[in-house]
C-alpha angles and dihedrals in degrees: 000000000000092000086049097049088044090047086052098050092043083056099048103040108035107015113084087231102108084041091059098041086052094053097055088042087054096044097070101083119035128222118273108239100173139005115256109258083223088072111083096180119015124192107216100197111187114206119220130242101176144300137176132225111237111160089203082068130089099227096260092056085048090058119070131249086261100053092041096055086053091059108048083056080051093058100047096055086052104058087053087069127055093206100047132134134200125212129203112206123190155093133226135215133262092357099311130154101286128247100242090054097052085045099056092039082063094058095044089058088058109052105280118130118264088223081051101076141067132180133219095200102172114063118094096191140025095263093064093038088071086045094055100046087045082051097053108028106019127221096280086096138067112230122187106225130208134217150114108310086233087050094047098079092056092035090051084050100052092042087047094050093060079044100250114155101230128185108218111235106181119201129166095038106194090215127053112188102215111180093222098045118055103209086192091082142124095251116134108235135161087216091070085059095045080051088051092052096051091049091048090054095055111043080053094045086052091048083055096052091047094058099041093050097042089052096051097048080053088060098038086050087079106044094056092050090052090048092052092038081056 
């Protein structure tokens, strides 16, 4: 056990193994450079990923690195259409100021509209973020969603499974390719664990997803038989 637990550090902390596994995670989805010009007027919905309420705080230091990083994608998309909107999505705990509020005060702090933004203030994952766009808006319209490029894959596939048509925006990327500087390397760093933790996350996040969604199409089989029988 203790030649096993050394062998696994040794793996997540100095190998460039998480680094690499990150990398093809990340690759899946390209940045978004640009909005379609066949999209009149887009919804940018930017997923949340925490925040506190400190009153001391202007809204962006209340939001984490993370957040914050979403929305300045989000931002940036925004200002390239002159119709776009930004929503906020997100709950907070014990009665606080919700997510999606502190979000999109943030955006208003820095420029955006304020009848440019709306605010999904109810989901708590990313599973009933989808649900709560599907709820308010429906599925008839595209909407470019932003998130972390390691959490896009799970997120597409919620937003996929209530049959939304989403455009995929990464932000946050866990891995930079700088030509000078190899990030596949032998280095110790606690940021190759923290990589390893946030993989791990999400591939068990997407197991998850898979379960729960193939379930319920199982259920939803026989409902649909007995309608057309009848």
């Amino acid at each position: 056990m203790v030649l096993y637990a050394v062998f696994w550090l040794l793996m997540v902390s100095i190998s460039p193994l998480p680094v690499y596994l990150a990398k093809l995670e990340e690759s899946q989805y390209p940045s978004l450079w640009t909005i379609p010009d066949t999209l009149r007027s887009p919804h940018i919905l930017i997923l949340g990923a925490g925040s506190s309420t400190d009153p001391k705080l202007p809204p962006n230091n209340q939001l984490s690195t993370t957040t914050l990083s979403r929305l300045s994608e989000g931002i940036r998309l925004y200002r390239q259409h002159p119709k776009a909107r930004l929503i906020g999505s997100g709950n907070a705990k014990e009665k606080r100021t919700p997510q999606a509020k502190i979000v999109m005060n943030t955006a208003v702090a820095m420029g955006v509209s304020p009848s440019d933004t709306l605010q999904n203030t109810t989901p708590f994952n990313t599973e009933s973020e989808a649900l709560a766009y599907f709820n308010r808006f429906g599925n008839q319209s595209t909407v470019i969603l932003v998130t972390s490029a390691l959490h896009m894959p799970r997120a597409l596939f919620w937003f996929k499974a209530n049959g939304i048509n989403a455009i995929s925006a990464p932000t946050d990327h866990c891995v930079k390719i700088d030509p000078e500087d190899s990030p596949y390397n032998w280095k110790p760093s606690t940021r190759k664990i923290e990589i390893t933790a946030a993989l791990l996350h999400e591939w068990a996040g997407m197991i998850y997803a898979r379960i729960k969604t193939r379930g319920s199409n199982k259920k939803a089989a026989p409902r649909a038989k007995t309608q057309k029988d009848s």
